[in-house]
One Martini backbone bead per residue (centre of mass of N, CA, C, O) as a GRO file, in nm:
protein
  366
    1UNK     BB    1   7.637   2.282  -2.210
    2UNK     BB    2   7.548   2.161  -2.553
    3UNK     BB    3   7.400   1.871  -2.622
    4UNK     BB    4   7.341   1.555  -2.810
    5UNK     BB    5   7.262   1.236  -2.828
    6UNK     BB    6   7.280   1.232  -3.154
    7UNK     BB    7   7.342   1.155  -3.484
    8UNK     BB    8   7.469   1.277  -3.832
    9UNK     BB    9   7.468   1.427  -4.078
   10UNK     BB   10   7.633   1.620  -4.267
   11UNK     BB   11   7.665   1.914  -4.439
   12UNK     BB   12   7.717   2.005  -4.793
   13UNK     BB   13   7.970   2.138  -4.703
   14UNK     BB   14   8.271   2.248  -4.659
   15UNK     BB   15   8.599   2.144  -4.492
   16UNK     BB   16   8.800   2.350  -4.561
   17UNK     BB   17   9.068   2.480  -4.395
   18UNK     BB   18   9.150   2.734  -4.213
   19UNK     BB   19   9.201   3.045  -4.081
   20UNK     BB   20   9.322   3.251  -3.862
   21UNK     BB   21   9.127   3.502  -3.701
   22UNK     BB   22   8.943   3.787  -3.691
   23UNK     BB   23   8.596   3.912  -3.567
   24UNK     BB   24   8.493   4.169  -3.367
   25UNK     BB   25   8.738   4.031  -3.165
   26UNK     BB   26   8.700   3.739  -3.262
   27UNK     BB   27   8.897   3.431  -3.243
   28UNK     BB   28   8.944   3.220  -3.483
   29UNK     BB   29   9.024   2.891  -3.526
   30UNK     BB   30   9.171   2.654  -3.750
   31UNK     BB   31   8.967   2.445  -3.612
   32UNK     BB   32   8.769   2.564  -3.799
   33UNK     BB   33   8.572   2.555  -4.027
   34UNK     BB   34   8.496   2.775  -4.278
   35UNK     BB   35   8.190   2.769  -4.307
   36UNK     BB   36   8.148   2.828  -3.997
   37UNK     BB   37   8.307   3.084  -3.941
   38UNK     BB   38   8.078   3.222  -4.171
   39UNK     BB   39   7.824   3.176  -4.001
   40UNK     BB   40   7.933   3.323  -3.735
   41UNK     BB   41   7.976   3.577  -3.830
   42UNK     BB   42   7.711   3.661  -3.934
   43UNK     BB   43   7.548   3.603  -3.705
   44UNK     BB   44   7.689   3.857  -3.590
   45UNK     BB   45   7.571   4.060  -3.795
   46UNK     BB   46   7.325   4.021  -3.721
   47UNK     BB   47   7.316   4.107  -3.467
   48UNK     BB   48   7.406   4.362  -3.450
   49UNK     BB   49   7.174   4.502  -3.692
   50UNK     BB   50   6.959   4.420  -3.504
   51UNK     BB   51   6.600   4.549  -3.469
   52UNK     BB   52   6.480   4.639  -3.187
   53UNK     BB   53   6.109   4.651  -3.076
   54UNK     BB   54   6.078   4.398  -2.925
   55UNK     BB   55   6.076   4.286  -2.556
   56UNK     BB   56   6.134   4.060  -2.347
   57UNK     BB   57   6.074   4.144  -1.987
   58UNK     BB   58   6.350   3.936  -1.903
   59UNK     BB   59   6.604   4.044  -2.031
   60UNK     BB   60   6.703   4.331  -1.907
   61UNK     BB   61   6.744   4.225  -1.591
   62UNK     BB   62   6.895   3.943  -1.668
   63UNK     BB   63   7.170   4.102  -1.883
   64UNK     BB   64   7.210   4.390  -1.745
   65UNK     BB   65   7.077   4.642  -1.937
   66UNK     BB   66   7.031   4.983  -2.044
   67UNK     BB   67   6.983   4.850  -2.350
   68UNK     BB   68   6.783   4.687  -2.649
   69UNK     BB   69   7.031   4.620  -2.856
   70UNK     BB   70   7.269   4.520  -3.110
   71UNK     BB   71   7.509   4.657  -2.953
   72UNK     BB   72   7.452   4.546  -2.660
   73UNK     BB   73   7.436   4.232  -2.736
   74UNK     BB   74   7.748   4.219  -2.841
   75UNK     BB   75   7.882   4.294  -2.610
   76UNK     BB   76   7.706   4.093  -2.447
   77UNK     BB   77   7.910   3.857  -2.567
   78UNK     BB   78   8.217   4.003  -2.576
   79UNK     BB   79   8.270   3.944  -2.248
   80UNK     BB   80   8.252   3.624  -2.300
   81UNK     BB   81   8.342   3.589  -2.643
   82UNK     BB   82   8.685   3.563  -2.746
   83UNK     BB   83   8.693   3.277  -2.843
   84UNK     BB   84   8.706   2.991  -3.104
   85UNK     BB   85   8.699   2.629  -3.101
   86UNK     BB   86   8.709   2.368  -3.236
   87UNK     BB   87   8.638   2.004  -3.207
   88UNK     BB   88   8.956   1.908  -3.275
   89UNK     BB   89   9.047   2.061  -3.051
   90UNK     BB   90   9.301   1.990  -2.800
   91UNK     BB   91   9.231   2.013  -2.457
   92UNK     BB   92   9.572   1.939  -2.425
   93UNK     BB   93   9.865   1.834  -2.391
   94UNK     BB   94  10.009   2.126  -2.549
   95UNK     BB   95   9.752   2.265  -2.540
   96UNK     BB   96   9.838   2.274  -2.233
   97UNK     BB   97   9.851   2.559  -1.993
   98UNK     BB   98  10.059   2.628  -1.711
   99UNK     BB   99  10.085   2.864  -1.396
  100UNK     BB  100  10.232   2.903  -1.081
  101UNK     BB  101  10.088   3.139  -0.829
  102UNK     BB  102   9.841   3.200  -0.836
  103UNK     BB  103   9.564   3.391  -0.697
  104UNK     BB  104   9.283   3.240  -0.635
  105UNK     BB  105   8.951   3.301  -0.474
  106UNK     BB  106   8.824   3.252  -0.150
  107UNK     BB  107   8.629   3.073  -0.278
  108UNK     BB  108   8.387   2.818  -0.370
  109UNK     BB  109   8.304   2.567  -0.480
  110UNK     BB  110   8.122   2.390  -0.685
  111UNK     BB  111   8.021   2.058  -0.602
  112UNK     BB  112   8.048   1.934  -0.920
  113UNK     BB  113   8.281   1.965  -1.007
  114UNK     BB  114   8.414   1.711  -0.833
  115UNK     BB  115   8.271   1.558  -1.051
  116UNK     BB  116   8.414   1.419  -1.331
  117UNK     BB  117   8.070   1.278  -1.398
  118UNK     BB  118   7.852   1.533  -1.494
  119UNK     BB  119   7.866   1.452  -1.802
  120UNK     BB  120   7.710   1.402  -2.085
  121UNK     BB  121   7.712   1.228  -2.344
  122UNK     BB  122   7.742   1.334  -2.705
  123UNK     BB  123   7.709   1.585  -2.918
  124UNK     BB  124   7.864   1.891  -3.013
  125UNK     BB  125   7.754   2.243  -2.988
  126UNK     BB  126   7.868   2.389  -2.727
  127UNK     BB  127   8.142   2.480  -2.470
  128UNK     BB  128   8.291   2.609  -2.219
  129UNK     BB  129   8.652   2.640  -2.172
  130UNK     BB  130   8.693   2.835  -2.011
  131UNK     BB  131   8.575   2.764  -1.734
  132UNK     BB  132   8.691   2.522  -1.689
  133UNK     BB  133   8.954   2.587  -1.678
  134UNK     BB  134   8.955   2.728  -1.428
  135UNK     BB  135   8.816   2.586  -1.228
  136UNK     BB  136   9.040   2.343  -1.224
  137UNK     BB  137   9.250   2.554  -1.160
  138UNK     BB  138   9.128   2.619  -0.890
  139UNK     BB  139   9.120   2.323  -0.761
  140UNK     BB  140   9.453   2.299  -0.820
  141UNK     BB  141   9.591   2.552  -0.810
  142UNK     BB  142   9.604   2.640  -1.125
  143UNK     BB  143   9.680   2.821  -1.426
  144UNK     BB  144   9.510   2.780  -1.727
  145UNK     BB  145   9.543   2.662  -2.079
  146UNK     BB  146   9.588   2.764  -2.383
  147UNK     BB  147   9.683   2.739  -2.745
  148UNK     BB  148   9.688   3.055  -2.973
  149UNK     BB  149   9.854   3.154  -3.189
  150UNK     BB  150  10.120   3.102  -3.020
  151UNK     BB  151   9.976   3.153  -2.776
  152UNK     BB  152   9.883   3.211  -2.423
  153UNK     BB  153   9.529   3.177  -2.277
  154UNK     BB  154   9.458   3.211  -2.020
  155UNK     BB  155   9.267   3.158  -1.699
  156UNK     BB  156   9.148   3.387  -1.453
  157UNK     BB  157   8.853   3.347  -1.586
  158UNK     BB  158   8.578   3.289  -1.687
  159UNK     BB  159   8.575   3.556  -1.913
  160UNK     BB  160   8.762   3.464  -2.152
  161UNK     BB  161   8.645   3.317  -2.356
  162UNK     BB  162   8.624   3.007  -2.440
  163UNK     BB  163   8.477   2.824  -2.719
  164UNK     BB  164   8.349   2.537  -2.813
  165UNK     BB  165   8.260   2.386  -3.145
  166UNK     BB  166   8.024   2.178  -3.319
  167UNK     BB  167   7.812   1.999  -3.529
  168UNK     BB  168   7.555   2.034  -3.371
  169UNK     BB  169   7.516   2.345  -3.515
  170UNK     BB  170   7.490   2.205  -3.784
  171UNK     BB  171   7.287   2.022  -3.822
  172UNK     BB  172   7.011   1.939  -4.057
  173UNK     BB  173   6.812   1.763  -3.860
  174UNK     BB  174   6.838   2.091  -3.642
  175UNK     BB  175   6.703   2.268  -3.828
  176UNK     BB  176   6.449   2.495  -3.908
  177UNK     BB  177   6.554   2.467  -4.200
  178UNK     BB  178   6.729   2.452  -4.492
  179UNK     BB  179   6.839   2.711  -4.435
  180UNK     BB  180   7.145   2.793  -4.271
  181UNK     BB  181   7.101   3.147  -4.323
  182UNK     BB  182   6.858   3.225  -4.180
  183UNK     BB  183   6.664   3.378  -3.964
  184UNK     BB  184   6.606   3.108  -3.798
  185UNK     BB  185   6.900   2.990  -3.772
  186UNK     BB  186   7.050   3.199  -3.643
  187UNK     BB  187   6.858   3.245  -3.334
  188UNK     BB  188   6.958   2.951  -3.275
  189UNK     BB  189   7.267   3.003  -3.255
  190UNK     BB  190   7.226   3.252  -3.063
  191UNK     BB  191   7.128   3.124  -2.862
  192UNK     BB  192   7.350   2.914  -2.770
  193UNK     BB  193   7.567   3.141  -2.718
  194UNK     BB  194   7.407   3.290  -2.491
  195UNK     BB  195   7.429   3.033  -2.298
  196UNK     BB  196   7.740   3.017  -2.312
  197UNK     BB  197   7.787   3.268  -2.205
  198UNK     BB  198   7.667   3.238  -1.899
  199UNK     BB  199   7.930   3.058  -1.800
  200UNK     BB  200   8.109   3.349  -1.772
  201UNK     BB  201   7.965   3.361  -1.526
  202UNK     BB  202   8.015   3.397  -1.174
  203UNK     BB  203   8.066   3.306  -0.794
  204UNK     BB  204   8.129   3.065  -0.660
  205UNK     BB  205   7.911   2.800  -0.625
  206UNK     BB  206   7.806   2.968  -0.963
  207UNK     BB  207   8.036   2.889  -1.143
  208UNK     BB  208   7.926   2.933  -1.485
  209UNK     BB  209   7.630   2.801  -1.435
  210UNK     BB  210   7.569   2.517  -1.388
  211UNK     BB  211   7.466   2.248  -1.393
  212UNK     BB  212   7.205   1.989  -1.298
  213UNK     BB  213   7.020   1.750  -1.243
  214UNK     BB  214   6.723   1.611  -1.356
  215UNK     BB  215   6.462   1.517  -1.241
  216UNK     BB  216   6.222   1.306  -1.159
  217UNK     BB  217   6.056   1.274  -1.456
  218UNK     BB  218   6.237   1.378  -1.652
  219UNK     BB  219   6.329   1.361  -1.988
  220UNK     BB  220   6.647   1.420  -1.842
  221UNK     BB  221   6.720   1.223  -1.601
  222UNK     BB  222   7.022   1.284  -1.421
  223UNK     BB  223   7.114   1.481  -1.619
  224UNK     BB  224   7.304   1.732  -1.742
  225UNK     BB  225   7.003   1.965  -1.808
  226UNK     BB  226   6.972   2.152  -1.558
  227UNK     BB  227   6.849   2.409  -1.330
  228UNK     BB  228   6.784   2.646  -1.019
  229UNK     BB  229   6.778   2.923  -1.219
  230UNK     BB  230   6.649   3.250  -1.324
  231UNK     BB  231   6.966   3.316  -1.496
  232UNK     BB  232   7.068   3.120  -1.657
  233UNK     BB  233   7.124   2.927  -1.968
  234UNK     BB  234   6.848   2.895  -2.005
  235UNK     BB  235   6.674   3.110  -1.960
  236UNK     BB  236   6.848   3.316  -2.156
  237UNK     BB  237   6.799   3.170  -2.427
  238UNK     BB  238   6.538   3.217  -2.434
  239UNK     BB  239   6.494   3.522  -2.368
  240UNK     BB  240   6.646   3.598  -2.621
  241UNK     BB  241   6.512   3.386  -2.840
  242UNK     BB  242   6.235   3.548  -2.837
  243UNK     BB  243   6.335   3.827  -2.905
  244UNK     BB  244   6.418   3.754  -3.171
  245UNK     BB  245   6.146   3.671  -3.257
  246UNK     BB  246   6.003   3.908  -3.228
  247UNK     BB  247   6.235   4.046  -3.460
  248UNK     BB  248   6.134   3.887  -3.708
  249UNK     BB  249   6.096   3.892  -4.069
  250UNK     BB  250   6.106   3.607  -4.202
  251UNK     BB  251   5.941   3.415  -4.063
  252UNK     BB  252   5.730   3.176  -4.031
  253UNK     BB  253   5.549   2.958  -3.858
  254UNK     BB  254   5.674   2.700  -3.864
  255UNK     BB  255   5.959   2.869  -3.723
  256UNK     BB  256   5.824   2.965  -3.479
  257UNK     BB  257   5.716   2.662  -3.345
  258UNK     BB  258   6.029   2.578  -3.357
  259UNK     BB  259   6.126   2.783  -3.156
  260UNK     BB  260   5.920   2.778  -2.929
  261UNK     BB  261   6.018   2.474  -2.877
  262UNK     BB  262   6.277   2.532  -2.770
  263UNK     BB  263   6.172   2.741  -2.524
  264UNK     BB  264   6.020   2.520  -2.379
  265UNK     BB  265   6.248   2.385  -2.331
  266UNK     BB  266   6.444   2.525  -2.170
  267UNK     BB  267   6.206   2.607  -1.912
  268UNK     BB  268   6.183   2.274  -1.832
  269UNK     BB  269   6.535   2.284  -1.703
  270UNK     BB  270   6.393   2.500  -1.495
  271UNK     BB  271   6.446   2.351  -1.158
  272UNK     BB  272   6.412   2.279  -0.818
  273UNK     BB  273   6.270   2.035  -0.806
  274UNK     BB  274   6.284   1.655  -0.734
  275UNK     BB  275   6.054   1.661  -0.969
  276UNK     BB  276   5.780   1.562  -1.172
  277UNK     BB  277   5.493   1.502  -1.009
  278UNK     BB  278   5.220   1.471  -0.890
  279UNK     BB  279   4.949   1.444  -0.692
  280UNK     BB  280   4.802   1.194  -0.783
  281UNK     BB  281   5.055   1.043  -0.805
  282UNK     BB  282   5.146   1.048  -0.518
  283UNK     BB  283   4.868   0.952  -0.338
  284UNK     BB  284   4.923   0.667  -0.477
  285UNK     BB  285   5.205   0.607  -0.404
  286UNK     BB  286   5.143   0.602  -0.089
  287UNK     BB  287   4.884   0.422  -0.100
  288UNK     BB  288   5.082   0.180  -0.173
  289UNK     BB  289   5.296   0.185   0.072
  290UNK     BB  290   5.110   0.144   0.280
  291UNK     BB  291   4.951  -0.115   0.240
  292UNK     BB  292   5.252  -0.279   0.221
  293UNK     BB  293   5.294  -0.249   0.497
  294UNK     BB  294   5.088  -0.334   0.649
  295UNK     BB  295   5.112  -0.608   0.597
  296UNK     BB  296   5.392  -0.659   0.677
  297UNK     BB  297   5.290  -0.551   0.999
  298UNK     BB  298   5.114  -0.830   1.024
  299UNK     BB  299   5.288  -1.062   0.954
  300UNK     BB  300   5.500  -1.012   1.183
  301UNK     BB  301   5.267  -0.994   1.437
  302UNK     BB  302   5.152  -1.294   1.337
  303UNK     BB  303   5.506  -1.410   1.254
  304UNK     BB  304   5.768  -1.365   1.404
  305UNK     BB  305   5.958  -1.586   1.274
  306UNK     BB  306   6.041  -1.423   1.058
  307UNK     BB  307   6.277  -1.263   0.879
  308UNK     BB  308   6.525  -1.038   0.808
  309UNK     BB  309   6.363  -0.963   0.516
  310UNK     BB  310   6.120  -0.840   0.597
  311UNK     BB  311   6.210  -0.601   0.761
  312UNK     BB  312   6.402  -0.466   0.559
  313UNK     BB  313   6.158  -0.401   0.376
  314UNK     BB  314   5.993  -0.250   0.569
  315UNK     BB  315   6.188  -0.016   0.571
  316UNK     BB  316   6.242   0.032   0.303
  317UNK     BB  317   5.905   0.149   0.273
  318UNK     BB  318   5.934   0.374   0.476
  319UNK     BB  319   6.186   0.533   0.281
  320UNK     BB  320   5.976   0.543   0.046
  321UNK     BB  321   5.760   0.735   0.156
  322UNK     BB  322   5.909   0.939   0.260
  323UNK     BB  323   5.991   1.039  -0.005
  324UNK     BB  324   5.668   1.114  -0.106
  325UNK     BB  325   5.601   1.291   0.102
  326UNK     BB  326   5.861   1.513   0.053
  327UNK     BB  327   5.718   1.568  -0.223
  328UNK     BB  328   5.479   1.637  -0.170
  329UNK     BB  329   5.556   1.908   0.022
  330UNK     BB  330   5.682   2.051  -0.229
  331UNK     BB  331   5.445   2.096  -0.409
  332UNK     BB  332   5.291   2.260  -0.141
  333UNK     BB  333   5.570   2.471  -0.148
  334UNK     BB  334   5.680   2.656  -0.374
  335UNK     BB  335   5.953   2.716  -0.558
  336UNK     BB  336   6.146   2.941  -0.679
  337UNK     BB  337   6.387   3.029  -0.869
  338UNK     BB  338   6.699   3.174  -0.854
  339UNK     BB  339   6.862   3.466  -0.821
  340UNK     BB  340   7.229   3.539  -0.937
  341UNK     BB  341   7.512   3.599  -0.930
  342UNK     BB  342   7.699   3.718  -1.228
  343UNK     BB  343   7.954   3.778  -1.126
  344UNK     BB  344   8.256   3.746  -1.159
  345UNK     BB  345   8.559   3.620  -1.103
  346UNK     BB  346   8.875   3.762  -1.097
  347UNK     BB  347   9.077   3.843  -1.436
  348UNK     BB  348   8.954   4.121  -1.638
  349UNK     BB  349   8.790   4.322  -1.900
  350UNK     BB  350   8.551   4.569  -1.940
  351UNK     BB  351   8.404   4.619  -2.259
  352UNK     BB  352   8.269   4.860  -2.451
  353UNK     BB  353   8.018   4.964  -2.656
  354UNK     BB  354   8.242   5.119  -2.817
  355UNK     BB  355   8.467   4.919  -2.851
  356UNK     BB  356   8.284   4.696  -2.982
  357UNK     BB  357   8.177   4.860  -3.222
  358UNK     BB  358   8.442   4.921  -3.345
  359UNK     BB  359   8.537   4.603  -3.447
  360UNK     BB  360   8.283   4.598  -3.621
  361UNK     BB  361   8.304   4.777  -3.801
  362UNK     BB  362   8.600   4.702  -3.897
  363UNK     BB  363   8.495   4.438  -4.001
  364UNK     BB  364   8.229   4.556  -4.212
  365UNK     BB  365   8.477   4.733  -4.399
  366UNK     BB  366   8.644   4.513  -4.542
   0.00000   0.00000   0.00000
């Protein structure tokens, strides 16, 4: 999931009801605005069209493409992302269909699934809400959808493609530029896509490729916004919008360092480590609880008599030196992100790419 800590005025465009459509195979909901849905569209056929002739090393064995071409990219998108409905639809109450009986795979959930509380509070950018359904539906055996278009659109696989947009997608203080339709505001929100597209890959332990808390001195520590995946929704987004970024024909340099710096944000909050403190930093942070221990195992031997807070703070130090030995000895022995099967669990059907752009084209003529 993407969201944003912050908000902000919305830019001055249409805000009136759209109708529900379909467009190269993917259905927006009427709870989408309408010039969101014109510019999702757009979008789409900006991949769809776009020429590949540079292509980031890691882009092609990441996202198991056999050519990487605009028919292509549109098609692994279009695997994972059939559904998108606005910020307003409510995932829930009337909205929300379930059906007893289903058989979901004996494999493990991820284990922050069970923390209810995994997600930090924020404006939303973007979601996957096919994967979330699934999961939750795994995790207490009942089968989960919503109502779409008059019809039940059950998960019965994180691949259902269910996405939701928030106004963080189009925030003007988050733009690129100021032009909203630009090649280079493109590619940040297809970058985006990328990232919720790859929620609906994955199958056992990291259905969905969840995201994992920020280590110790990250600047989103604590929080739901890192992975520990060499190919998970962070590194997938760089690697994506990277290419694209290669094969930008109007970015300015402006926008190109703009750009940049979203992708080297990406690549910050993928990481094994339980930490980022430096080792110098570390070997002074030991050499003050050596001190401070000293001390106090002195005091206690030379004064009998002190009593039980002495002791346990005397503890309560030798647990914190501790924690700092094994942050040392993790930074010099350093491990690099695994790379995970994406292959989704569940009952889905792989689109080809000759199917995905028969639809796109098909939209196209109209």
């Amino acid at each position: 999931m993407k969201k944003i800590i912050a908000t902000t005025l919305m830019l001055s465009l249409s805000f009136s009801a759209s109708a529900r459509e379909k467009f190269a195979g993917v259905y927006f909901d009427s709870s989408i605005p309408s010039y969101q849905i014109q510019i999702l569209k757009d979008d789409l056929s900006y991949l769809y069209k776009s020429s590949i002739k540079d292509i980031d090393a890691e882009l092609k064995p990441m996202m198991e493409l056999s050519k990487v071409d605009g028919a292509h990219l549109y098609n692994w998108i279009y695997n994972r992302v059939k559904y998108i409905i606005g910020e307003d639809y409510r995932v829930g109450g009337r909205n929300l269909v379930t059906k007893r009986g289903h058989q979901f795979p004996s494999t493990p959930l991820p284990p922050s699934i069970l923390n209810k509380n995994n997600q930090y509070r924020a404006t939303l950018i973007m979601s996957n809400t096919g994967a979330e359904l699934y999961l939750r539906g795994k995790m207490n055996k009942v089968l989960r959808g919503i109502r779409l278009d008059r019809k039940s659109v059950f998960a019965p696989s994180p691949r259902v493609g269910i996405l939701q947009v928030g106004e963080g997608l189009f925030l003007e203080r988050l733009l690129i530029n100021e032009n909203i339709e630009s090649e280079a505001n493109r590619i940040k929100r297809l970058g985006t896509l990328f990232h919720e597209a790859r929620h609906s890959d994955g199958n056992s332990e990291h259905i969905g490729f969840l995201h994992s808390k920020c280590p110790e001195g990250h600047a989103l520590s604590g929080l739901d916004a890192c992975e520990p995946y060499s190919n998970g929704a962070y590194s997938l987004e760089a690697t994506a919008t990277k290419t694209l970024l290669l094969n930008c024909r109007t970015c300015s340099n402006v926008d190109k360092t703009k750009l940049s710096t979203i992708i080297a944000d990406s690549l910050t909050r993928v990481t094994v480590r339980s930490h980022v403190k430096t080792e110098a930093q570390l070997l002074e942070e030991i050499a003050t609880f050596q001190r401070v221990i000293d001390f106090y195992v002195n005091l206690i031997a030379t004064n009998p008599q002190v009593g039980e807070p002495f002791k346990k703070e005397l503890e309560n130090l030798r647990a914190r030196i501790k924690v700092s030995e094994d942050q040392l000895a993790e930074l010099r022995s350093p491990v690099k992100p695994k790379k995970l099967d994406p292959r989704p669990e569940g009952t889905f059907k792989e689109v080809s790419v000759r199917e995905s752009s028969n639809l796109m084209n098909a939209s196209l003529s109209k």
